[in-house]
N, C-alpha and C positions, 0 to 999 in steps of 0.2 A: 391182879395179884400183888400182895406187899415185896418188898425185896425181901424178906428172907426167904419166900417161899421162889421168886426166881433164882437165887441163891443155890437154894435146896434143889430145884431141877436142874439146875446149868451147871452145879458144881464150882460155882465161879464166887469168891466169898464176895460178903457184903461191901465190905470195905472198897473191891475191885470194880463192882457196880458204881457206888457212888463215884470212883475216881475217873472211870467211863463217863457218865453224867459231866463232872468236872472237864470233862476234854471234847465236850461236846460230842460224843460218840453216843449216847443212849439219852432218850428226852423221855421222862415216864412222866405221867399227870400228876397233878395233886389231889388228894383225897380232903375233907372239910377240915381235917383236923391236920391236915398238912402233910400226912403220909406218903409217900410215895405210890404212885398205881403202876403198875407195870399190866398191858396187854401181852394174847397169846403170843403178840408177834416178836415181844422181845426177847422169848426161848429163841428163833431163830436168830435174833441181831446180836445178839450176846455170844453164841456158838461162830459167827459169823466172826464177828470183834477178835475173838478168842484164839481161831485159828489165823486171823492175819497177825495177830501181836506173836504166835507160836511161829509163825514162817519169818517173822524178824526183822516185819516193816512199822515202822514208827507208827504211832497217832497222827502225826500228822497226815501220812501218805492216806492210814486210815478213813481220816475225817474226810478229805479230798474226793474217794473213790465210795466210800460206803454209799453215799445216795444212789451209786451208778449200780450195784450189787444187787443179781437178782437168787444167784447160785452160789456158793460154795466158792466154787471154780469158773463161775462168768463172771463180765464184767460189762455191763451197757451201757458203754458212752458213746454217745452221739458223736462221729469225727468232727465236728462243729463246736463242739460245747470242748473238744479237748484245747484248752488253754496253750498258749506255748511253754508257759511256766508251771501248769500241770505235766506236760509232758517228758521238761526238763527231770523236774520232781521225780519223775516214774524212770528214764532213762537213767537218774541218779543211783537209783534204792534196785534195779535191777543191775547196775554196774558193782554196787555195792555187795548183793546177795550172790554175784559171781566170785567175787573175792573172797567172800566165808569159803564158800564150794571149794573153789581152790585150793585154800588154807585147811579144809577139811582131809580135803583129798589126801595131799603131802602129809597130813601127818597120819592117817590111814595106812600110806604107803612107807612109811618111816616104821610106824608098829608093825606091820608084816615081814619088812627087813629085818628088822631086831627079831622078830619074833622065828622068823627062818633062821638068824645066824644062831642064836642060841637052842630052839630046840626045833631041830629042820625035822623031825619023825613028826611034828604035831599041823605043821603049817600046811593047808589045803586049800 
């Protein structure tokens, strides 16, 4: 399929594709006239792509772990092939995504306080 029609399924614009491509994250063939070809499979990598850039892990942790990606939500690396400095990497971007949480949290807990002192009949 050309990217506009992976586009058009994945919801993911063109532009994001190519900039994928650009980060080494998606490799589509080339067509005679230099088109881009994308397979079925890159509905899955793209949806893939998509929800790890939406959970708030960089391209690069991306590019690292995509090879290893059979699921959504698995991850199949060989304890052998885990690098020390892939691993660091990962313990980074998980120490990292604990601190959003955190910082989410507090101010979740901050709006419900405001939101209790001022109008305590609504807050449940």
């Amino acid at each position: 399929m050309k990217i506009g029609e992976l586009s058009r399924r994945t919801g993911v614009p063109t532009r994001m594709l190519r900039y994928y491509e650009e980060q080494d994250l998606l490799h589509p063939g080339r067509a005679e006239n230099g088109y881009r070809r994308y397979d079925e499979s890159a509905l899955h990598r793209v949806q893939q792509i998509r929800g790890l850039l939406d959970s708030g892990l960089t391209t690069e942790i991306i590019r690292t772990i995509l090879p290893f990606l059979n699921k959504p939500d698995e991850i199949h690396l060989h304890p052998e092939c885990l690098t020390p400095e892939t691993a660091a990497l990962l313990r980074g971007e998980a120490e990292r995504i604990q601190q959003r949480i955190d910082c989410l949290a507090r101010n979740r807990d901050a709006i419900r306080a405001y939101l209790a002192a001022v109008q305590p009949e609504t807050v449940g």
